[in-house]
N, C-alpha and C positions, 0 to 999 in steps of 0.2 A: 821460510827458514829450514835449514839440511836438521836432520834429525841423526846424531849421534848415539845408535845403540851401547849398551853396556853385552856386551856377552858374556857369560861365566861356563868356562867348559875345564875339562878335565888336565889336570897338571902331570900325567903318564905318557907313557912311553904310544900307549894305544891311540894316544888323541893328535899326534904331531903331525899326522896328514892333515887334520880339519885345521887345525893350527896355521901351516905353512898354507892353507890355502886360504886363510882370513887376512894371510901379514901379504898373503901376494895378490888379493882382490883387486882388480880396475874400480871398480862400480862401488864397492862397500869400504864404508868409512867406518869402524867401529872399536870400542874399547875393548879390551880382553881382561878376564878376571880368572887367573888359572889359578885351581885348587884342588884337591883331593875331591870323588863325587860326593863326599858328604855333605863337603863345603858348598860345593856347588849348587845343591839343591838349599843351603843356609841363603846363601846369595839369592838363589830366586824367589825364595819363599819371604826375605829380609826387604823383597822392595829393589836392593842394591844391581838388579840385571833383570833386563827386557828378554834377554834371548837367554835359555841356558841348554846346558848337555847334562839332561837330569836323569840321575836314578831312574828306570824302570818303574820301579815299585812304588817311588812317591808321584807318580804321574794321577793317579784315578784319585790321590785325594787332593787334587787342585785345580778350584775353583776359576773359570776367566784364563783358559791355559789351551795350546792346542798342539798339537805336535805337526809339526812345520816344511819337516825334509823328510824325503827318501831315504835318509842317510842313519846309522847306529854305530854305537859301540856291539858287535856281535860278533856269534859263533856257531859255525854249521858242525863243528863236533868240538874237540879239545880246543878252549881256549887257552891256557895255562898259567896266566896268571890272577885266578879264581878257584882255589883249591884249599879243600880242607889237609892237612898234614896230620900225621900221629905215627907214633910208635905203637899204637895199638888198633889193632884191626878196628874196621869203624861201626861192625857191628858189637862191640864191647865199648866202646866207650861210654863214658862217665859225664865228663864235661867236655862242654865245648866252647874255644875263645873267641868272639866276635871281635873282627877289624874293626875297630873303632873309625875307619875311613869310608867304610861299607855302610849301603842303603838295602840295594835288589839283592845280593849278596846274602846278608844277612834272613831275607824273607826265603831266599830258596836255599839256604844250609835247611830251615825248619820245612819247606815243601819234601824235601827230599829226607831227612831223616822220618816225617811220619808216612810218603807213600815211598819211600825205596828201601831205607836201612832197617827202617820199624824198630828207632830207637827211641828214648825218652832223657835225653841229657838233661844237666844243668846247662843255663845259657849263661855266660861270663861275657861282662864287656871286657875289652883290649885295649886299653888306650895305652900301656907302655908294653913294647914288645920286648921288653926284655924275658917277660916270663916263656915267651916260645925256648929261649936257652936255659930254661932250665923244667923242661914236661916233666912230668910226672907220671907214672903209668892209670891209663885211663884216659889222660888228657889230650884234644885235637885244639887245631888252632883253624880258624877261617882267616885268609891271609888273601890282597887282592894285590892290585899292580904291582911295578915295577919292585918291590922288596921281595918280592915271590922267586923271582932271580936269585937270589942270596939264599934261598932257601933250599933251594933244587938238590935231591939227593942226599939230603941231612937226615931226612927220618923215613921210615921203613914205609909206609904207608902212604899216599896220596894220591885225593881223589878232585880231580878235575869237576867241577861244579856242569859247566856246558854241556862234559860226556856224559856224566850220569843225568843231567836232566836229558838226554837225548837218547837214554836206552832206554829209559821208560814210557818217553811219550813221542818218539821217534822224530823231535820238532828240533830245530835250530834255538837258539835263545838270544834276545837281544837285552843287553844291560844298559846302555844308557841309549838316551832317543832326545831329538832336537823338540824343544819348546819354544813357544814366545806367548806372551800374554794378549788376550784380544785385543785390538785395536791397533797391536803393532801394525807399522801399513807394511801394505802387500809387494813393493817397490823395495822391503829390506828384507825380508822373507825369501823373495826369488832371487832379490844378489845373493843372500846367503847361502843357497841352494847351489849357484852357480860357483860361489867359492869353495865349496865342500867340494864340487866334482873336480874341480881342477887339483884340490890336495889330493882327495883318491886316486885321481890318473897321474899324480907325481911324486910318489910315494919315494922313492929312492931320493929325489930331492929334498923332499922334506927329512931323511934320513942325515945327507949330507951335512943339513944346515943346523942341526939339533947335537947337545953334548953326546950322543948313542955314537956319535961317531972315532968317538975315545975309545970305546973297544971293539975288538977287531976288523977296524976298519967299519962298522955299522951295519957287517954282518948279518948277525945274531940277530940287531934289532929290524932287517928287512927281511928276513927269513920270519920273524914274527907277525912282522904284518901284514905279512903277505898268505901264509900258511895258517897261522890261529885266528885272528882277527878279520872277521867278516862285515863290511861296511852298508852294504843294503839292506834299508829297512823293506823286504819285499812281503809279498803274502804269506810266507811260512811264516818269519819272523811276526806277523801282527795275527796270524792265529798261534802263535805258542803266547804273546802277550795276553791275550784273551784271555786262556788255560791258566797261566799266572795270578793272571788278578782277578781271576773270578775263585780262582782259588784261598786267595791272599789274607780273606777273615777269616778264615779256621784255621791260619798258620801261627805257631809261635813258635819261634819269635817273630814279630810283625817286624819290619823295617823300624828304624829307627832314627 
């Protein structure tokens, strides 16, 4: 009998190549479970999906899990939609809002606030953004995908997560990375692989076929993915994950 994966990958603008290459796969038959990475890793960790595009940072603590593809959500410098915001420089800040959508996110605002900014905030969840329109002085926002777009140029301040992990430790950073739980067979793993490559080498396609092409023209959003967003999980990227998660128990905030 065929074996019908569940997948659960990312619901943003950054995931529509992997996306267009799952809906246009010859070989692989599979479900899609698109959500925010929060969700995503809820999904995997819930039972509800064989395959997922998991947070970074909840990867080392799961058990019967292996990471599958070549393939990442990543960034060899600016990624731009993983950025803290503030109207106040971010070595004075006070508190800071966690994305409530955010996993890896989350672990590296706290990597980088105690070896880059050498600050000590409060940590605030986010679950309604309204409070970003209405800061306070002192207060940052950690803000990920596609709403990051909306935000662009509203407050004095903002610091790219990818760049600053990468003037410190001179590494690329990867944020989410392909799983599947042991025993998945090997025969959905390599169609998976071979679906992933074909959305990367069709990027403008997948751009065409996706809502991004409402504004100008899909532009903006292939200029994105093509320039921020970095799709090989190569050897820099799995030794900046190393540096991550060996770092990742003396961090707080830990992912969440």
């Amino acid at each position: 009998m065929a074996i019908t994966p569940t997948i659960s990958a990312v619901s943003y603008l950054n995931t529509i190549p992997f996306v267009y290459g799952l809906q246009h796969a010859d070989n692989l038959r599979a479900e899609l479970l698109l959500a925010p990475p929060a969700d995503c890793a809820k999904n995997y960790i819930e039972g509800k999906a064989d395959i997922a595009l998991l947070p970074a940072a909840v990867v080392p603590e799961l058990k019967q899990t292996n990471i599958i593809t070549d393939y990442c959500i990543g960034a060899v410098a600016a990624v731009r939609t993983v950025v803290i915001m503030s109207n106040t420089p971010i070595g004075s800040v006070k508190r800071i809002w966690l994305d409530a959508h955010s996993r890896t996110s989350v672990q590296l605002s706290g990597y980088l606030a105690q070896n880059k900014w050498h600050i000590t905030p409060e940590w605030l969840h986010m679950a309604d953004y309204a409070v970003v329109d209405h800061a306070v002085e002192g207060d940052a926002f950690l803000l990920i995908g596609d709403k990051v777009f909306d935000y662009e140029g509203k407050f004095k301040y903002s610091y790219d997560l990818a760049l600053e992990w990468r003037e410190i430790t001179k590494l690329p950073f990867a944020f989410a990375v392909w799983v599947a739980r042991k025993g998945v067979p090997y025969e959905i793993t390599d169609e998976l692989q071979h679906a992933l490559t074909f959305g990367v080498e069709h990027i403008w396609e997948a751009v065409t076929e996706s809502k991004y092409m409402d504004v100008d023209g899909g532009l903006t959003a292939y200029e994105y993915l093509t320039r921020n967003i970095d799709f090989i999980l190569d050897e820099e990227k799995h030794k900046a994950l190393k540096k991550f998660w060996d770092a990742g128990i003396r961090i707080v905030p830990r992912s969440y």
